[in-house]
MIZAFI-16774 format. One line per field, with one value per residue (C-alpha): residue in three letters; x, y, z. Coordinates in steps of 0.2 Angstrom, whole numbers. Layout:
MIZAFI-16774
residuo <- c(ALA:...)
X <- c(X:...)
Y <- c(Y:...)
Z <- c(Z:...)
end
This chain:
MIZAFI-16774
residuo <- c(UNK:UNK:UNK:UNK:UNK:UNK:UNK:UNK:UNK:UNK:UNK:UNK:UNK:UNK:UNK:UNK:UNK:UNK:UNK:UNK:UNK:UNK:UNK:UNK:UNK:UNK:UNK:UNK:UNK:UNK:UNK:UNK:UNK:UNK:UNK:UNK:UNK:UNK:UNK:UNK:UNK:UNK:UNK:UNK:UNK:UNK:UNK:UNK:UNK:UNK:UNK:UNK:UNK:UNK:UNK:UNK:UNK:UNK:UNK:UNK:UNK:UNK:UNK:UNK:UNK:UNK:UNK:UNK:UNK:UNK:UNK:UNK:UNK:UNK:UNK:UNK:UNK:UNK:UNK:UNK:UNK:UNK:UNK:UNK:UNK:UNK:UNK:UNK:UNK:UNK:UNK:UNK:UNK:UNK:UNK:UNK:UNK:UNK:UNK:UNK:UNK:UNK:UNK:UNK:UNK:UNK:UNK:UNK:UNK:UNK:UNK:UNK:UNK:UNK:UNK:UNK:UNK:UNK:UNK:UNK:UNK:UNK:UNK:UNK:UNK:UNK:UNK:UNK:UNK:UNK:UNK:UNK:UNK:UNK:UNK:UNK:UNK:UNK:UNK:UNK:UNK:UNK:UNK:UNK:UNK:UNK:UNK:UNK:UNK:UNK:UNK:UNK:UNK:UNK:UNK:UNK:UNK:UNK:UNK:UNK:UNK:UNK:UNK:UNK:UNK:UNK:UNK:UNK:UNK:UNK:UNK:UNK:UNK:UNK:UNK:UNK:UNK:UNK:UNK:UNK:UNK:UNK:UNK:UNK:UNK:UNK:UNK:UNK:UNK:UNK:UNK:UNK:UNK:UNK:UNK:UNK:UNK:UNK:UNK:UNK:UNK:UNK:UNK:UNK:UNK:UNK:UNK:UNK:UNK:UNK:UNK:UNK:UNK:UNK:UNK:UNK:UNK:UNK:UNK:UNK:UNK:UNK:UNK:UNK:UNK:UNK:UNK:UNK:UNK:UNK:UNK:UNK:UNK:UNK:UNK:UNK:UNK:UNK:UNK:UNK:UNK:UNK:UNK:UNK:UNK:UNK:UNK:UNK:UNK:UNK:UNK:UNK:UNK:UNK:UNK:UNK:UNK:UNK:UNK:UNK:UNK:UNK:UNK:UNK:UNK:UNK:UNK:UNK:UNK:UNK:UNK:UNK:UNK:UNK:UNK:UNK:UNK:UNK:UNK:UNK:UNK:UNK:UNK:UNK:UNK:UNK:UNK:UNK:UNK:UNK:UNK:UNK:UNK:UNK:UNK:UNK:UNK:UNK:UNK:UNK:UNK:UNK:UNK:UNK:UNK:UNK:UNK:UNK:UNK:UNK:UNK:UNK:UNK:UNK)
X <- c(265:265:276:288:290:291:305:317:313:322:335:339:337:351:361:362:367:380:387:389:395:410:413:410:396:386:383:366:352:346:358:370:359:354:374:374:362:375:379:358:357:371:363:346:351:362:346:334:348:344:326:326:335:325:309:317:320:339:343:335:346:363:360:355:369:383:379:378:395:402:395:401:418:419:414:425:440:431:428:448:459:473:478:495:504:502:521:521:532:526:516:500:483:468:453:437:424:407:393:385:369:371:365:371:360:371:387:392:389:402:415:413:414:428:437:432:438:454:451:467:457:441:432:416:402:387:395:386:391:378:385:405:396:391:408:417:407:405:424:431:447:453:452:457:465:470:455:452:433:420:407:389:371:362:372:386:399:413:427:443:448:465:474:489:495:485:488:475:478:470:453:445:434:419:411:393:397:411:426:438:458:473:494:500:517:518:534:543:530:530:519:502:487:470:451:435:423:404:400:379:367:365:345:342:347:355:361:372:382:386:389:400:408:414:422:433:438:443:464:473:488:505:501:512:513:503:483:470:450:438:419:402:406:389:394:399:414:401:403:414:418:421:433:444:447:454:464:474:484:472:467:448:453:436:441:458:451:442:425:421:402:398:385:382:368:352:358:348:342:333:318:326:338:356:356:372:393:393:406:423:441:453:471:488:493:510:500:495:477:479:459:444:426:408:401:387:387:376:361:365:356:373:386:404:421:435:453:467:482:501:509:525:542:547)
Y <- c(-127:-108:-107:-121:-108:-94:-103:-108:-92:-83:-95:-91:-72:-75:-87:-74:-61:-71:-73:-56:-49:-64:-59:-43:-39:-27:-17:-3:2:-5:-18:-5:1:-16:-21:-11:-22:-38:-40:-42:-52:-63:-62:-67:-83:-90:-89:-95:-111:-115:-115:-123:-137:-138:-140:-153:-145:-150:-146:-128:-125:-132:-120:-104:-110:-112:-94:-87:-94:-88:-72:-72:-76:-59:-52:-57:-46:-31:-38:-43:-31:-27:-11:-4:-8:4:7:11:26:39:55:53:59:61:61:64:61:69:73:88:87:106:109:125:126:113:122:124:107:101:111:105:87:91:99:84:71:82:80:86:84:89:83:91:85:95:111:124:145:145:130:138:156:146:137:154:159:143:148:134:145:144:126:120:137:129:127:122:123:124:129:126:127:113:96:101:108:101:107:102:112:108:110:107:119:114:120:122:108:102:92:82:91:87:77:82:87:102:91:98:96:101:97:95:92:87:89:73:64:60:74:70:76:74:75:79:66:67:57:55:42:30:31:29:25:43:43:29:32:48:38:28:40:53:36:35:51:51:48:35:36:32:42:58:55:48:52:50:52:55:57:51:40:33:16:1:-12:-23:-12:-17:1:6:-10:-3:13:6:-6:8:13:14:3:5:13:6:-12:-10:-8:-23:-12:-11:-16:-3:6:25:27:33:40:47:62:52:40:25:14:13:-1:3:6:24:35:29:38:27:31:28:7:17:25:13:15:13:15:19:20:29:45:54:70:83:86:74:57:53:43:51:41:44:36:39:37:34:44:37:47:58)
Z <- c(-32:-30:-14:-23:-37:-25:-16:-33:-39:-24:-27:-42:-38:-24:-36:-50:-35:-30:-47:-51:-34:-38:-55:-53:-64:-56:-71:-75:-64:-54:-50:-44:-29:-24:-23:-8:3:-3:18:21:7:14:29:24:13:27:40:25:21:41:42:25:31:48:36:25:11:10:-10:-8:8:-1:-15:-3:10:-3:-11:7:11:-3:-2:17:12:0:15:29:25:32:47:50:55:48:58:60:79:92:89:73:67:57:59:65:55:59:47:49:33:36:21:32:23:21:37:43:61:64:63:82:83:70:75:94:85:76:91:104:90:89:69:59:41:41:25:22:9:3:9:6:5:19:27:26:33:49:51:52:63:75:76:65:59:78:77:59:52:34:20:2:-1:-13:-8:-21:-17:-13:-11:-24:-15:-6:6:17:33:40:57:47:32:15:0:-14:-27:-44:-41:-54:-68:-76:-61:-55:-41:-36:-28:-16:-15:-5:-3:13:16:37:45:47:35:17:6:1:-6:1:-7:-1:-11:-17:-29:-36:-30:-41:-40:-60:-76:-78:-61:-61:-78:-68:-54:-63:-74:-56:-51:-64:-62:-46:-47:-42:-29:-32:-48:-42:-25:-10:-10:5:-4:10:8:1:-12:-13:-16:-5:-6:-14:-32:-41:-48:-29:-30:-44:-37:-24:-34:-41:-25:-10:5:13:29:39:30:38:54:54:55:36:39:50:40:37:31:35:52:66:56:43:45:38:44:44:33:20:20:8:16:16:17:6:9:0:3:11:26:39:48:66:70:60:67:61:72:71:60:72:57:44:39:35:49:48:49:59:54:62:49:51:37:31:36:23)
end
């Protein structure tokens, strides 16, 4: 009687998941942490419908099999690529998203990254003054000349360096944490703007009103011109909020690329696993993504992602 309790009570747990994730409903702490595990949960129900079904149990393994699927079907877009031809015209862009942990021993090794990665946009999260100190100095002006940074204590600061000219622009105000922001007009491309992104952890009640507040704030593109948002958004393709930012202008880079559940964190540099989708670069539905993959960020429990971009003609 117990373990037949235990069993329609994980059902219904995965039934109610399944609903809100379709609907959209992922509302409060701490539904919006758990969202971010949806692929797992998938993943567990579609292996728990099978050995229900090898054991008998056929009604328990059409409800946990149907909610699987359909939490498989919201999922299969990621892993379907929609990448731009290897012919494509346009200028070519290359973005690099990396929370840095604020990590400043590490320094030397970004800016090798950077330079081996031949990053154009370098988009820095947790930047710290200690953190920008040991760029200079690891030599990054001789790589990526052109900065827009703000640079906080702690985890709070942000920053964008640029092999191309970048001109300070407007960030967003009122968010937790200090975002960054530049204009960039390539030659031969279309203008564009470009943000470095931290937004808060939803890891409590408090937390995630931030955490959805600093979403809304971020702007849309289209709204004034084109707009790449690259960084730690702490939230996955399973949030809803996540969702509507994009729906005003963008395209998931990594989901573009057909590699939108390769996770980013916890990376090497922290004891857990890498078990969750945070960092994104979201970029104008008029650029194109030609590739997109995750890279390690020398000291960060973070994974970085890469994109390489097809800007429009100008």
């Amino acid at each position: 009687m117990l373990l037949r309790a235990v069993r329609w009570g994980l059902a219904g747990v995965l039934l109610a998941w399944t609903l809100l994730r379709l609907l959209g409903l992922d509302v409060g702490w701490p539904i919006v942490p758990l969202f971010a595990f949806t692929p797992w949960v998938a993943a567990v129900g579609a292996v728990g419908a099978l050995a229900a079904a090898l054991f008998g149990r056929m009604l328990f393994a059409l409800l946990v099999g149907a909610c699987a699927v359909l939490l498989i079907v919201a999922l299969a877009p990621r892993v379907v690529p929609n990448r731009a031809p290897a012919d494509a015209k346009g200028v070519r862009l290359r973005v690099l998203a990396a929370n840095v942990a604020g990590e400043e021993r590490a320094a030397p090794d970004v800016v090798a990254l950077a330079r081996r990665l031949r990053v154009d946009v370098l988009a820095v999260g947790e930047l710290t003054p200690e953190v920008a100190d040991a760029y200079d100095a690891a030599g990054i002006a001789k790589l990526l000349p052109y900065r827009s940074l703000n640079p906080q204590p702690a985890f709070f600061g942000s920053g964008l360096y640029g092999r191309l000219p970048l001109r300070a622009a407007p960030a967003p105000a009122g968010t937790r944490y200090g975002l960054s922001a530049a204009a960039a007009s390539p030659r031969g491309a279309a203008p564009f703007e470009v943000l470095a992104i931290h937004v808060p952890a939803p890891t409590s009640p408090h937390d995630t009103a931030d955490w959805r507040r600093d979403l809304r704030k971020l702007p849309g593109s289209g709204e004034g011109g084109m707009r790449i948002l690259a960084g730690d958004f702490n939230a996955t393709l399973d949030h809803a909020e996540l969702r509507r930012l994009i729906g005003r202008g963008y395209r998931d880079a990594a989901e573009q690329a057909g590699v939108g559940l390769r996770m980013t964190w916890s990376a090497d540099a922290s004891p857990l696993p890498t078990t969750v989708a945070i960092d994104h670069v979201l970029a104008d539905r008029r650029i194109r993504v030609a590739s997109a993959r995750t890279v390690a960020i020398p000291g960060s429990d973070h994974r970085g992602v890469l994109t390489e971009l097809v800007l429009p003609g100008g």
